[in-house]
C-alpha positions, 0 to 999 in steps of 0.5 A, a space after each residue: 243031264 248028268 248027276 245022281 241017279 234019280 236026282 232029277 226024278 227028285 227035284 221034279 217031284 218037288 215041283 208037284 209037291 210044291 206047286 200052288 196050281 189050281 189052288 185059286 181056281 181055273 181061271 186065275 192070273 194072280 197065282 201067290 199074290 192072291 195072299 197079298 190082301 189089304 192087310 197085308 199091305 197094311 201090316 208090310 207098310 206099318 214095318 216102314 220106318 224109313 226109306 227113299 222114293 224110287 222112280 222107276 220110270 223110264 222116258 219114252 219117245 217115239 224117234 228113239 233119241 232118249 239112247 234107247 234100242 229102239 223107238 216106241 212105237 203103239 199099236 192099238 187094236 181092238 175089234 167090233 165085239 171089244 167095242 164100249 160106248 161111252 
């Protein structure tokens, strides 16, 4: 890689100074959008003042005719420990 002597040094120290990990705990998948709380959501929303409802749905069939790559196909797998009886 080419630039500036110590340039990527630089920019990878960014990354440390920067960097949220660790911030909520070991085992947290949510990173950043832990900050989005209810209040959060309220203040955002009460910023709307107009606007259109996107779907942003996609139609799935499982012989592929929607024009698709591929058709969908699940799988579902589950073992006797992730059993829950109903």
């Amino acid at each position: 890689m080419s630039g500036a002597p110590g340039a990527v040094e630089s920019v990878v120290s960014l990354f440390g100074l920067c960097s949220n990990a660790g911030r909520w705990g070991r085992d947290d998948e949510r990173g950043t959008l832990n900050l989005i709380d209810a209040g959060a959501v309220r203040r955002a929303i009460a910023t709307v003042t107009e606007g259109d409802v996107v779907a942003l749905g996609r139609l799935l069939v499982a012989d592929g005719s929607d024009g698709g790559s591929s058709p969908v196909r699940l799988q579902v797998f589950h073992s006797s420990e992730d059993r829950r009886d109903a």
